[in-house]
Every structure is written in C-alpha cells, then in structure tokens.
N, C-alpha and C positions, 0 to 999 in steps of 0.2 A: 339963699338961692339954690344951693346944691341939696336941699332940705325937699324944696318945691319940683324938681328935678327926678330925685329920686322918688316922688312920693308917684310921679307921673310916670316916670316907669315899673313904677311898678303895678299901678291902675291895668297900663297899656296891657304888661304880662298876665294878667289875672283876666283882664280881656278877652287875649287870646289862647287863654288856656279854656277858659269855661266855653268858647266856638269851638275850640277841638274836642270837647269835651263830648259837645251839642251834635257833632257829625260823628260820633261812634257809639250813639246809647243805645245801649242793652234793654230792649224792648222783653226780650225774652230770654227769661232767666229759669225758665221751669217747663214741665211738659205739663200743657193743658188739657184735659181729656174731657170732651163734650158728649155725653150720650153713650158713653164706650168707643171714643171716636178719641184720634189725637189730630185737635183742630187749634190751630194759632190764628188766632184774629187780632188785627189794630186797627185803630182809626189815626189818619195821618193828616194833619190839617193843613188845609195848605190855603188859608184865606181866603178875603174877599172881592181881589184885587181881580181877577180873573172869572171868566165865565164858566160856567161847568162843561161848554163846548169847549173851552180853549184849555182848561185845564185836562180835558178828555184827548186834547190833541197831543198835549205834553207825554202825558200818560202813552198812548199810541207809540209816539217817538222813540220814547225812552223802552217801549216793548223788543220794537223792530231794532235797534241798533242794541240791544243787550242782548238779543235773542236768535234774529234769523243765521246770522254765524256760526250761530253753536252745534256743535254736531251731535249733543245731547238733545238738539230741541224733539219732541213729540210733536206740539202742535201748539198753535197759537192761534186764538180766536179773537175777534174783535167785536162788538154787539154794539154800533154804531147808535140804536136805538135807545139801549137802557147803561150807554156810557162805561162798559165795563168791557175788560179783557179777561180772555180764562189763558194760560199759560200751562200746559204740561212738559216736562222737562226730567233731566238728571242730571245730579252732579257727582263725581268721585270725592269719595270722601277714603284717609286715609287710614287703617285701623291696624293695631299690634297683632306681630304674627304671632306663630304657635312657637310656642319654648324654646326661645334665640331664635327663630327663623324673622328674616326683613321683615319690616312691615309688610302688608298687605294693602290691596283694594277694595272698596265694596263700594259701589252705584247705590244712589239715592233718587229714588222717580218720586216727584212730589206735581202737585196742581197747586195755581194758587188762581186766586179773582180778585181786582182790584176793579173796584167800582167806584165811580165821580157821585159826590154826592153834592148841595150846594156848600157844606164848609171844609168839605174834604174827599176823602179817599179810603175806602176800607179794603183794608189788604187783607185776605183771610188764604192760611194752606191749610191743606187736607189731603189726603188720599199720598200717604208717606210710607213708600215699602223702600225695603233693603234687598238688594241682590250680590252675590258676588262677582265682582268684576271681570276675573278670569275665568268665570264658569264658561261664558261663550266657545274658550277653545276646547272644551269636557266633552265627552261623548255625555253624561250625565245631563239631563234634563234643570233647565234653569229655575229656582228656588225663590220667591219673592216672600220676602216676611216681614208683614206690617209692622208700622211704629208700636201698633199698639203690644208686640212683643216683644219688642226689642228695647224702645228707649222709656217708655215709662218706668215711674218709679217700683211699682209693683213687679213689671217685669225684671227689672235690675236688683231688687232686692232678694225674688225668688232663684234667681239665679248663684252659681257657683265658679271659682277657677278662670278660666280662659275665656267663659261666654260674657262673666260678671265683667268683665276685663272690657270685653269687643262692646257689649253692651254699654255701658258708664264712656267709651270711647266715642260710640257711634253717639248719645247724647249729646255729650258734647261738642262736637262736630258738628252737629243739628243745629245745635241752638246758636253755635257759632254762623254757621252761611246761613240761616234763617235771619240774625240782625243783620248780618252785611246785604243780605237781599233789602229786609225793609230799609238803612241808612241808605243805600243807592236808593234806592226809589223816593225817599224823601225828601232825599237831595233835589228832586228834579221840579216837587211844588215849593222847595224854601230855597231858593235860588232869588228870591227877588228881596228877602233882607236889607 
C-alpha cells in the first residue's frame, strides 16, 4: 500500500513540476535577426475552444489591464477589424555600472502585434532601441541605439571591456522580459486547461 502511495505522489510531483515548467518556457533563447532587422516572432496557440472574436476579446483585455497603467506605455492600438493589437511601450532594464560605480539604467522602447488568428495568436517585437535612463536629466541630447547594435551577437562579439559588459547584459535582460511578456500573454489563451 505505501509502494502505491508513494508511487502516486510522486506522478502528482512530476505533474506539477512539468505545469510549472509549462508557464515559464523560454521561447527565446537567442537573438533573431530577420532582414538586418532584430525581429522575435511566435506563434501561441491557444485552441479551438473559442472564437477568433472571443479570443480577440481576451487578447484586448489582457492589453488594457497590462498596459494603460503603465507610465512607459507609448501607445496602444486596437484593429478591431484584422483582430490584432500594435503595443509601443518601454521597460527599464537594469545594466553594470562603470568600474564599481552601482549599477545603472537604460529604457528599452520596443513594439509588438499580437494578431488572432483561427488556432492562435502571433506575437511578433520589432523596432527595439536602448536609451539611457538618466539621460533625460542631461543637458546632452537623448541617444537611442538599436538592438541591432547593441544585443546581437555580432555586435557583442565586436565589441570590448565595459560595452562587451553592458551589451551581453542588456541581451540578456531582453531575452529575459521578452519570455515573461510572451508567458503572460499565453497564460491568457491557456487558461482553460
């Protein structure tokens, strides 16, 4: 009996490690670069159960209550028509200061579109520049410099020292709030499990 006991918890465990497993996967693991372009696309399926209207509704929902809060938002569009959201936005991301000084900030302005399609959802970012965070209190003129110099692999290999540093940092941090954005938003079609 305690054979059959044990064997069942540990099914249960294994269970609930592969669900935990399933709400934090690493869609992206690498920088993609489309055309000269550093473009990250998925597709997120979110079944059959639902209409591409109700699923479009969910999508909508989960915009507005992730988004109009935010004092990074740019702008939020909705295209009622062709089922999709365009999102502009920033987030602070946190990178190594100069030799012992604290760490630092630098803003990340990214776009993404999430379009209903009928067995899913294609989440695609693009248009990903780096600024420094406290440039705004600088008399100096604010600095936007695309992903494509910053976190590709080309640009982090070419580079040296502190930039090598801020660069391989700022990737990281990319690729990090890039899954946690696509897990949130996945969460919101795999909810009926």
């Amino acid at each position: 009996m305690k054979k059959y006991i044990a064997t069942a918890m540990l099914i249960l465990i294994t269970g609930f490690q592969l669900k935990a497993q399933k709400g934090t996967e690493q869609v992206f693991t690498s920088i993609p670069v489309v055309n000269g372009k550093v473009v990250f696309r998925q597709f997120i399926y979110t079944g059959t159960e639902l209409s591409p209207e109700q699923k479009y509704d969910l999508l909508c929902q989960w915009a507005k209550n992730r988004y109009t809060k935010d004092p990074y938002l740019i702008s939020l569009r909705y295209n009622n028509e062709n089922l999709s959201i365009t999102v502009s936005s920033k987030v602070e991301l946190m990178v190594p200061g100069n030799k012992g000084s604290k760490n630092g900030k630098m803003l990340m302005s990214y776009r993404f579109d999430a379009s209903i399609t009928g067995a899913g959802c294609m989440f695609v970012v693009r248009d990903i520049y780096y600024e420094q965070a406290d440039a705004k209190d600088s008399s100096s003129p604010i600095v936007a410099y695309p992903a494509e110099e910053m976190i590709t692999n080309s640009a982090i290999s070419s580079s040296t020292g502190e930039q090598k540093e801020l660069r391989t940092a700022l990737q990281k941090q990319t690729l990090t709030f890039l899954n946690e954005l696509y897990n949130n938003l996945n969460k919101v079609f795999n909810t009926q499990e």
